[in-house]
C-alpha positions as CSV (number, residue, x, y, z in Angstrom):
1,X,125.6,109.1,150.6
2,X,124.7,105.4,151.0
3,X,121.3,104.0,150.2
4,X,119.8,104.2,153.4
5,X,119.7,107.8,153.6
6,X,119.1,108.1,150.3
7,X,116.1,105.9,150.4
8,X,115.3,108.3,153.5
9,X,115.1,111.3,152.1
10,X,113.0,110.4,149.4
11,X,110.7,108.4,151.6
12,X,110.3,112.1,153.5
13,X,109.9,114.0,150.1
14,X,107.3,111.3,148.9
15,X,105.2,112.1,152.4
16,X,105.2,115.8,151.9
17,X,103.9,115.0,148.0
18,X,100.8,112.7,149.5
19,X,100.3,115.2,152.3
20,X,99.5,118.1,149.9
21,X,97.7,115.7,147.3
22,X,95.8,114.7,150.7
23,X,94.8,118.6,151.3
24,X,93.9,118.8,147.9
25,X,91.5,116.0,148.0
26,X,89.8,117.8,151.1
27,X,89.1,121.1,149.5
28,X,87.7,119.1,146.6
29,X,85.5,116.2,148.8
30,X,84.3,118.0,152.0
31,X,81.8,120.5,149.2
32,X,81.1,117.3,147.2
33,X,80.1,114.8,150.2
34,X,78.0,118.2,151.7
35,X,76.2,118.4,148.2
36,X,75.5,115.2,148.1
37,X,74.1,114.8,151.2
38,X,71.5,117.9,150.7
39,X,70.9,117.0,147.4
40,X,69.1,113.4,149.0
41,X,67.9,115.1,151.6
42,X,66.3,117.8,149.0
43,X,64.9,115.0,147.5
44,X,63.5,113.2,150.5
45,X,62.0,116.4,152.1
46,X,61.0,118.4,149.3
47,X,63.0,121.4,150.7
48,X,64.9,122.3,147.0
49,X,67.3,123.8,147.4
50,X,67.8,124.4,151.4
51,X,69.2,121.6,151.9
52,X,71.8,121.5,149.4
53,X,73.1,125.1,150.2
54,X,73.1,124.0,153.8
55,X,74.9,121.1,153.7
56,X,77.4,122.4,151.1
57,X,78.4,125.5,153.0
58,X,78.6,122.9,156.0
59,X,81.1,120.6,153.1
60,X,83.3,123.1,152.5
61,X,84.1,124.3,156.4
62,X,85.0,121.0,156.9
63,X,86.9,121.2,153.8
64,X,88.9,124.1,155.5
65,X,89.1,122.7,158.8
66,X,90.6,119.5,157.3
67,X,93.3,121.4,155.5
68,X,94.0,123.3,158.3
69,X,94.6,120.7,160.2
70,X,96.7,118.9,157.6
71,X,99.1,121.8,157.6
72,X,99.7,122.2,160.9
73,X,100.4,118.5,161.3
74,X,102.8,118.5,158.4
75,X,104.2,122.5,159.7
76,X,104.7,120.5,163.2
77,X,106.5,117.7,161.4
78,X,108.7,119.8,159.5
79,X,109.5,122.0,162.6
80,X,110.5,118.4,164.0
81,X,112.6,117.3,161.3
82,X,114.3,120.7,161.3
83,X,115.3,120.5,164.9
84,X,116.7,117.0,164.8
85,X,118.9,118.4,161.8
86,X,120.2,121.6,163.1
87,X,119.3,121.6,166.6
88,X,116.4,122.9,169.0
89,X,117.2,126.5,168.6
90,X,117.0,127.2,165.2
C-alpha cells in the first residue's frame, strides 16, 4: 500500500471518529443551550420554572433531530463509499 491510500484511509476513519464525537456533542448541547435559554427567560419573566422545562424539552428534540440527521448523513456516506468499493449492487 503506498502512502496515498494509506493516508486515505485514515483520513476516512478520522471523519467517522469527528462525526460520532460530533453526535455526541449534540445530545449533550441541544438540553444545555434549551436550559439556558429558559433559565434567562425564567429570570426575566418570573415564570420559574416554565420556562426552563419548556425550553429544555424543546433542547433535547433538537438534540435528537441533530443526531438523527448526523447519522443518516454519515449511513448515506458509508452506503457511498461501499458502492464505489464493491459496486452498486451490493
Amino acid at each position: 500500500m503506498d502512502f496515498k491510500k494509506f493516508f486515505e484511509a485514515r483520513t476516512n476513519d478520522m471523519s467517522v471518529l469527528a462525526t460520532a464525537g460530533t453526535i455526541g456533542m449534540h445530545m449533550v448541547s441541544g438540553p444545555l443551550v434549551g436550559f439556558a435559554i429558559g433559565y434567562g427567560l425564567d429570570r426575566l419573566l418570573g415564570t420559574h420554572p416554565w420556562m426552563k422545562l419548556a425550553f429544555l424539552l424543546i433542547g433535547v428534540g433538537a438534540g435528537f433531530k441533530n443526531v438523527y440527521d448526523d447519522t443518516q448523513k454519515l449511513l448515506k456516506k458509508m452506503k457511498a463509499e461501499d458502492a464505489q468499493k464493491y459496486g452498486p449492487h451490493h
